[in-house]
N, C-alpha and C positions, 0 to 999 in steps of 0.2 A: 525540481520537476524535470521529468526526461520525455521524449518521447515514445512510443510503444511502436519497436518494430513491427512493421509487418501490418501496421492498425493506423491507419491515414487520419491524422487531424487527434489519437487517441491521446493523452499524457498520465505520466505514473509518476505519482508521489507517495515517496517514503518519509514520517515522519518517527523520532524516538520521542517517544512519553518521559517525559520531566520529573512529573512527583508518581506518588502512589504506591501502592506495593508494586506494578509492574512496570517501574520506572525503569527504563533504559531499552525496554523492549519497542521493536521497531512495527508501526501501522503500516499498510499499502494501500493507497485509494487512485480509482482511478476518473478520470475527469473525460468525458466522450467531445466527440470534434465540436468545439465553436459553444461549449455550454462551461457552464460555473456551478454544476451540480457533480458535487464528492460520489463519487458510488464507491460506497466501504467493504462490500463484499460479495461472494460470488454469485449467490440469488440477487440482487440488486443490479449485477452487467448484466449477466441474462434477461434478465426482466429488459433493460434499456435495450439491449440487442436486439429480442425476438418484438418487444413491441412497439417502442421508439423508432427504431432504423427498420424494421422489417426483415432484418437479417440474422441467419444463424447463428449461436455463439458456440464458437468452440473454444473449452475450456484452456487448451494449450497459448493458446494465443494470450494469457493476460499471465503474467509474473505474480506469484503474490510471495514469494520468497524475497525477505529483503537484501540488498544486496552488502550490507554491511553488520557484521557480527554484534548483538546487542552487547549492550557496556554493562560491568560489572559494577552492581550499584552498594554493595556492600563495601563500609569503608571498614578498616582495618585498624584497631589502636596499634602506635606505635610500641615495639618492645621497650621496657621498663630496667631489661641487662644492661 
């Protein structure tokens, strides 16, 4: 977990998914000041922004690109030459 520039008390966690068909690909959630509630996506801050805190959400303010390249989950047989 990091914290969210610019977004006092905000934190951003990236996690990679383990099984599934979209194993290796990367989640972003982020967690608002002083609470234990996930918010997984962008209707979900908004919603906490404008009615929880009272305040605007502007979209630029929250990263949802992850910052590290998803893993290649296809494994490869060894060549048989």
């Amino acid at each position: 977990m990091a914290p969210v520039p610019g977004k006092s008390g905000w934190v951003r966690e990236q996690v990679q998914r383990q099984s599934g068909a979209t194993a290796g690909q990367w989640d972003v959630y982020f967690y608002p000041p002083g609470q234990q509630v996930k918010l997984r996506s962008r209707p979900e801050v908004r919603s906490y922004c404008e009615n929880e805190l009272n305040e605007p959400y502007v979209a630029a303010d929250y990263d949802w690109k992850p910052s590290q390249k998803p893993v290649d989950t296809v494994v490869q047989e060894p060549s048989t030459e």
